[in-house]
DOVEXMI-315588 format. One line per 5 residues: for each residue x, y, z of N, C-alpha, C, O, CB. Coordinates in nm, 2 decimals. Glycine has a CB too. Layout:
# residues N
X Y Z X Y Z X Y Z X Y Z X Y Z  ...;
END
This chain:
# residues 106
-0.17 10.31 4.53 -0.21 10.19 4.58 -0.32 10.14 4.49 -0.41 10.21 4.45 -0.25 10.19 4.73  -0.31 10.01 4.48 -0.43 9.95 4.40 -0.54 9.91 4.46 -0.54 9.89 4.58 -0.40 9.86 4.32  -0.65 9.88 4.37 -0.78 9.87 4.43 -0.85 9.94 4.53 -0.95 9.90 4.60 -0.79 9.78 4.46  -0.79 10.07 4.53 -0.89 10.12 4.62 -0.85 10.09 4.77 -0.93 10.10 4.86 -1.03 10.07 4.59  -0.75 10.04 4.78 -0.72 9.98 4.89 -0.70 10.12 5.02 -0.69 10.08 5.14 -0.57 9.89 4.85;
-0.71 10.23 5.00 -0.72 10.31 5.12 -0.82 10.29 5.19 -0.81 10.33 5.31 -0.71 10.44 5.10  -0.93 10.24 5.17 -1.09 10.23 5.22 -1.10 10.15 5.29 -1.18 10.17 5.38 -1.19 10.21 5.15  -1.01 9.99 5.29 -0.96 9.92 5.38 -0.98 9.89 5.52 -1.02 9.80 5.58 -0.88 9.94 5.37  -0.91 10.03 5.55 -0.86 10.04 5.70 -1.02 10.14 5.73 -1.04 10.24 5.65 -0.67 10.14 5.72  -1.10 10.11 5.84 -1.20 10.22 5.85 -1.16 10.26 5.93 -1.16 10.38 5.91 -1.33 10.20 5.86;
-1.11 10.23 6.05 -1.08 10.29 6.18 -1.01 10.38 6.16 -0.94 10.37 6.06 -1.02 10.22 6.26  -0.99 10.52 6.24 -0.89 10.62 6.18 -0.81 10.59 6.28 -0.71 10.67 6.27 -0.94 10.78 6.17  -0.80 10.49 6.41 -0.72 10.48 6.52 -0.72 10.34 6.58 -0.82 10.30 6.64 -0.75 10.57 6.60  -0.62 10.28 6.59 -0.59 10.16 6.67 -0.51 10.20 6.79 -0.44 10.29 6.79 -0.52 10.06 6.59  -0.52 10.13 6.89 -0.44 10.12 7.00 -0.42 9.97 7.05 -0.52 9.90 7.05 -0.49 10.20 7.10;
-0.32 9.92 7.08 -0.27 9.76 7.17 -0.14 9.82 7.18 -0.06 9.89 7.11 -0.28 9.57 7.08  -0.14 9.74 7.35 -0.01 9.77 7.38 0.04 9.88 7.39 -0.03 9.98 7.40 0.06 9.72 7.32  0.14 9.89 7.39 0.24 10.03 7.37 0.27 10.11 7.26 0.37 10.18 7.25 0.35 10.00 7.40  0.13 10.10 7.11 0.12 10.07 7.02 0.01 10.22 7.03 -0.04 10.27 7.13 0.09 9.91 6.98  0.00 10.28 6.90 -0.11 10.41 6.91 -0.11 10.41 6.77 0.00 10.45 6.74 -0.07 10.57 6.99;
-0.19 10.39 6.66 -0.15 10.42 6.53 -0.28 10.50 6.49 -0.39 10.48 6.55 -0.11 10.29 6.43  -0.25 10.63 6.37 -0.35 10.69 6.35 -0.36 10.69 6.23 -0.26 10.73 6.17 -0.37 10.80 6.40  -0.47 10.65 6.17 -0.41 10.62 6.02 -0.44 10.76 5.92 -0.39 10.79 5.82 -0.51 10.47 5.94  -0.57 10.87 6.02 -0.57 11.01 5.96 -0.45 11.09 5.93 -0.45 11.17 5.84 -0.64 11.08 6.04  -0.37 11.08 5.99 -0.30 11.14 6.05 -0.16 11.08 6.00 -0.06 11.15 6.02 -0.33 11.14 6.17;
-0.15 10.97 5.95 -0.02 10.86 5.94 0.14 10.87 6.04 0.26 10.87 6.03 0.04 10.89 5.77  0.01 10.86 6.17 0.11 10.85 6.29 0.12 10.73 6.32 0.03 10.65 6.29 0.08 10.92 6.40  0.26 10.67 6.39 0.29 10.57 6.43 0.34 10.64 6.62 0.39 10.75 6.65 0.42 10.49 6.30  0.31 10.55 6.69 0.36 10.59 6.81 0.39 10.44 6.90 0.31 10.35 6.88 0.25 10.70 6.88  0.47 10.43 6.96 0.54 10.31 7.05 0.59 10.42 7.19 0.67 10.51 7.19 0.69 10.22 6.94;
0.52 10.36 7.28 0.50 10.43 7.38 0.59 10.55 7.43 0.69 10.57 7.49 0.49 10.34 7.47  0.48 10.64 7.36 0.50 10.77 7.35 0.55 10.85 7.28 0.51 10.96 7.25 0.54 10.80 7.42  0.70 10.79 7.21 0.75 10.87 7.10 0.76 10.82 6.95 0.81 10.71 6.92 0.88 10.90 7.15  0.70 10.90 6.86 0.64 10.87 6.68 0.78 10.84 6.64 0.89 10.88 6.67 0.57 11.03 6.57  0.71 10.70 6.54 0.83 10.67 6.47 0.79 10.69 6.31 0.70 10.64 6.25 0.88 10.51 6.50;
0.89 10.78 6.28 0.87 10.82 6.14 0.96 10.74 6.01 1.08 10.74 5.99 0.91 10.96 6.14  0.87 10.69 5.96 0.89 10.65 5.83 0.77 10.73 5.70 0.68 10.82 5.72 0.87 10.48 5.83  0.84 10.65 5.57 0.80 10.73 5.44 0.66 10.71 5.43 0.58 10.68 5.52 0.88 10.69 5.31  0.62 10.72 5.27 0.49 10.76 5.28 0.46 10.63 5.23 0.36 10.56 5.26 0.45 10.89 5.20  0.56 10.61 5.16 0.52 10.41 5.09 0.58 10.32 5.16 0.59 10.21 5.11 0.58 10.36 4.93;
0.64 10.34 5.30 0.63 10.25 5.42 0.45 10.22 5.51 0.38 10.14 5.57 0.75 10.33 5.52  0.45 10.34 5.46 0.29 10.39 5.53 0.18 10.32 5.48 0.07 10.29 5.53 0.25 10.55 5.49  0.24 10.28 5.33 0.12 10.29 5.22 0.14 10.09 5.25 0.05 10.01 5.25 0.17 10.39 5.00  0.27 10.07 5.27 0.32 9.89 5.30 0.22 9.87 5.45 0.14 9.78 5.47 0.56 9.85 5.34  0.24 9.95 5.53 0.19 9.89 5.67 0.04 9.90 5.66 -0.03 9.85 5.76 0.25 9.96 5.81;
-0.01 9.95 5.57 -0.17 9.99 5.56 -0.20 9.85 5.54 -0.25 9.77 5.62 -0.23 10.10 5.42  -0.14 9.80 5.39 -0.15 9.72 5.33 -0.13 9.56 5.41 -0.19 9.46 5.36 -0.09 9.76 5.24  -0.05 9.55 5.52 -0.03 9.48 5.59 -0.15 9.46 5.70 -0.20 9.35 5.72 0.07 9.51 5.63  -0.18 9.56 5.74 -0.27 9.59 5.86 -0.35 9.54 5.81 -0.39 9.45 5.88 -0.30 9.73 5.92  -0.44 9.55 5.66 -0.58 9.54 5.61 -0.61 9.41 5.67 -0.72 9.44 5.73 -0.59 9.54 5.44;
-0.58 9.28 5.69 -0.59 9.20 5.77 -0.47 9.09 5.84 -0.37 9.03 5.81 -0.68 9.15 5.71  -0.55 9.11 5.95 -0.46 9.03 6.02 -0.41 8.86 6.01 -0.31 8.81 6.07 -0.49 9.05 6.13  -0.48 8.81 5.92 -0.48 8.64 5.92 -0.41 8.66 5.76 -0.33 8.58 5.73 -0.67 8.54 5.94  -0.45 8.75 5.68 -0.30 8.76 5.53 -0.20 8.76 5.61 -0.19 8.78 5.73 -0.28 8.91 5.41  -0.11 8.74 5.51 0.04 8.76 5.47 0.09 8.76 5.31 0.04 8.69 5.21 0.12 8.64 5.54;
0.18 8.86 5.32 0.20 8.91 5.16 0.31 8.87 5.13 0.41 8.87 5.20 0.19 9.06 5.14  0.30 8.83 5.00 0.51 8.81 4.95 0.55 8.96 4.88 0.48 9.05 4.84 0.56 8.64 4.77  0.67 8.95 4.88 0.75 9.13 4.82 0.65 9.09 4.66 0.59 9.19 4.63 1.03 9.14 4.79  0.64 9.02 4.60 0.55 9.03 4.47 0.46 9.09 4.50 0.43 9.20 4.45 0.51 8.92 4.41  0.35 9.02 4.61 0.21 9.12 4.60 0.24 9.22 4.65 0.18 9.31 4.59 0.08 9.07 4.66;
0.30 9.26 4.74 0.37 9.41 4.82 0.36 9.50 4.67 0.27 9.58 4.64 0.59 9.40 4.90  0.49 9.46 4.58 0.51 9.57 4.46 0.36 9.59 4.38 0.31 9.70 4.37 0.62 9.51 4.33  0.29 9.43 4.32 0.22 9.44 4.27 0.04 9.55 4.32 -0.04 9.61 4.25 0.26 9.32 4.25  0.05 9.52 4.45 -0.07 9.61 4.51 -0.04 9.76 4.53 -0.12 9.85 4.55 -0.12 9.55 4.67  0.14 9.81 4.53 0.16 9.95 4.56 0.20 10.00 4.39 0.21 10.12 4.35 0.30 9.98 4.70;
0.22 9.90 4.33 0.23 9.96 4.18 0.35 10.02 4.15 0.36 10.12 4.08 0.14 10.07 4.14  0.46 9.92 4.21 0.61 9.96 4.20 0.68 9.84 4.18 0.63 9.73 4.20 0.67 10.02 4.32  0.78 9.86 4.15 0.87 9.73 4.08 0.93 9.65 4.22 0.95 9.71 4.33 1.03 9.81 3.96  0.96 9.50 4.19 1.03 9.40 4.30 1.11 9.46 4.40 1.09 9.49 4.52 1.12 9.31 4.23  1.22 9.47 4.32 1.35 9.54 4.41 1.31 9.68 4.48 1.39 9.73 4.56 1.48 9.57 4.31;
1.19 9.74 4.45 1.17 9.86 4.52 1.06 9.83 4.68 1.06 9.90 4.78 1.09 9.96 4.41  0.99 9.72 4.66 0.92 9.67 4.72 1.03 9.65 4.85 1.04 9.73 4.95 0.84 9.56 4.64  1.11 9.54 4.83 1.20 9.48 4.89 1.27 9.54 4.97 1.30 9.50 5.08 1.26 9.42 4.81  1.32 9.67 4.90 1.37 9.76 5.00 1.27 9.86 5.06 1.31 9.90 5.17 1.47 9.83 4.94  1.18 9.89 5.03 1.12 9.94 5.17 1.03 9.88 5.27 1.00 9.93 5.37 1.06 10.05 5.14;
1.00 9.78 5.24 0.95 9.69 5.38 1.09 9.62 5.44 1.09 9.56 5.55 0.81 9.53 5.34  1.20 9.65 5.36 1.31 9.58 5.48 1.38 9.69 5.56 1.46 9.66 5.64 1.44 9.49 5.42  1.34 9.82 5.53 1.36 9.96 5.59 1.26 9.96 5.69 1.29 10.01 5.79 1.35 10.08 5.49  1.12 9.92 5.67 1.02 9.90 5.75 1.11 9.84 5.83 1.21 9.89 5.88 0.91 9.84 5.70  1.07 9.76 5.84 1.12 9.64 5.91 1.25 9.71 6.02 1.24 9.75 6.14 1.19 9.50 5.77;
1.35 9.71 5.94 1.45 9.80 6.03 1.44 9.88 6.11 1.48 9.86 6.22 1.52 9.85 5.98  1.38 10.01 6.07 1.33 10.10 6.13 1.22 10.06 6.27 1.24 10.12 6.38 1.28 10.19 6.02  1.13 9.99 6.26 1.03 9.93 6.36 1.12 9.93 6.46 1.13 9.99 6.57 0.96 9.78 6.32  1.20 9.83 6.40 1.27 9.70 6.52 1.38 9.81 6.58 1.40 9.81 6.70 1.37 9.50 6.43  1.44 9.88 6.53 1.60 9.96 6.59 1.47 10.08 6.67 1.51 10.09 6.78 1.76 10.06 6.42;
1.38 10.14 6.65 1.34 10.24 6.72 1.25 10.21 6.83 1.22 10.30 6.90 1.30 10.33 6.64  1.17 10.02 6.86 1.09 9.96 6.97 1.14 9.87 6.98 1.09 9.83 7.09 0.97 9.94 6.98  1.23 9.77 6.93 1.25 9.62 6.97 1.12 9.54 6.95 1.12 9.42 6.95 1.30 9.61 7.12  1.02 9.61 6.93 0.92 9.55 6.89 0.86 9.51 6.74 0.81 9.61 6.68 0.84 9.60 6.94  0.87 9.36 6.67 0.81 9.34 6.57 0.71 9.31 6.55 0.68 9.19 6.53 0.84 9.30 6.52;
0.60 9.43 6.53 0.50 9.44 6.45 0.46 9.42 6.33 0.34 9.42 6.30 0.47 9.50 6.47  0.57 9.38 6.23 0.57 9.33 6.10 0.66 9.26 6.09 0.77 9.31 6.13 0.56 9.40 6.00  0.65 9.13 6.04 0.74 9.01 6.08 0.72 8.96 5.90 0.65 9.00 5.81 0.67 8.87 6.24  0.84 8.86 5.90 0.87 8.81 5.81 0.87 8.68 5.86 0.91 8.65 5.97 0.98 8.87 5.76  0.81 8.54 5.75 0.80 8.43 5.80 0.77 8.35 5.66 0.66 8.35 5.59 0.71 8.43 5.92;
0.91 8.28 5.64 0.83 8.24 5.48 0.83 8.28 5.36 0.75 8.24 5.28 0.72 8.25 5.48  0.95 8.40 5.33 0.97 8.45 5.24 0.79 8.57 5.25 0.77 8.64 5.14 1.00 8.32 5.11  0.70 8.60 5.33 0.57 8.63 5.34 0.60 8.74 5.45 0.69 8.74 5.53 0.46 8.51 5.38  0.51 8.85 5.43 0.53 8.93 5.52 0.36 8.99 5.60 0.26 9.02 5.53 0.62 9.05 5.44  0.38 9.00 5.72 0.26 8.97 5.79 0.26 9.10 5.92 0.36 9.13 5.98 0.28 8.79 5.85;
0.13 9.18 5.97 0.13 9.25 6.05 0.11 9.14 6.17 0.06 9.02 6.16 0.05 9.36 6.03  0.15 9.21 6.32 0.14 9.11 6.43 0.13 9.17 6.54 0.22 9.23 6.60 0.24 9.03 6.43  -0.06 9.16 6.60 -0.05 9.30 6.71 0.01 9.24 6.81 -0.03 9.15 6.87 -0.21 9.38 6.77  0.12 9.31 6.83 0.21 9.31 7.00 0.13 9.36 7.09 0.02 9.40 7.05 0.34 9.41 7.02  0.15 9.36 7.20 0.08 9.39 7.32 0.18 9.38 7.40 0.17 9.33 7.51 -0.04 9.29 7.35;
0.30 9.43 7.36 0.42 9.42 7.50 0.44 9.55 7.55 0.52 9.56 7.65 0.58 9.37 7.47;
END
């Protein structure tokens, strides 16, 4: 990841909703049971999370994780997949060709 961007996130733990994330730990939990994804899905939702009023295009995605377009592209749309098929809940949404975290609370 570029710039140093792990330092970002200070919290080692968020909670809303039905939501538990640990970022020590690179746990994801949706009420109660961990949803596992990769390490550069991990490294995309960091990068998402860093604030909540951004939104990123698959360019700055590749360009901040230091991987090519089409690699970008496919793993935040695996993100994405995986989120939505294992909670029905989208916490990273797509809007605009831009990709944006979004704290649920359902």
């Amino acid at each position: 990841m570029r710039l140093d961007m792990q330092n970002i996130l200070e919290e080692e733990r968020i909670h809303f909703g039905k939501w538990d994330i640990e970022f020590d730990k690179k746990r994801m939990i949706y009420d109660g049971a961990e949803i596992v994804i990769t390490d550069m899905q991990w490294e995309i939702l960091q990068l998402l999370m860093s604030d909540s009023e951004l939104s990123f295009s698959i360019r700055e995605i590749a360009y901040a994780m230091n991987i090519e377009v089409h690699e970008a592209q496919k793993y935040v749309e695996e993100l994405l997949k995986t989120i939505q098929e294992q909670t029905g809940s989208a916490i990273v949404q797509k809007k605009e060709e831009r990709y944006s975290f979004v704290e649920i609370t359902d």
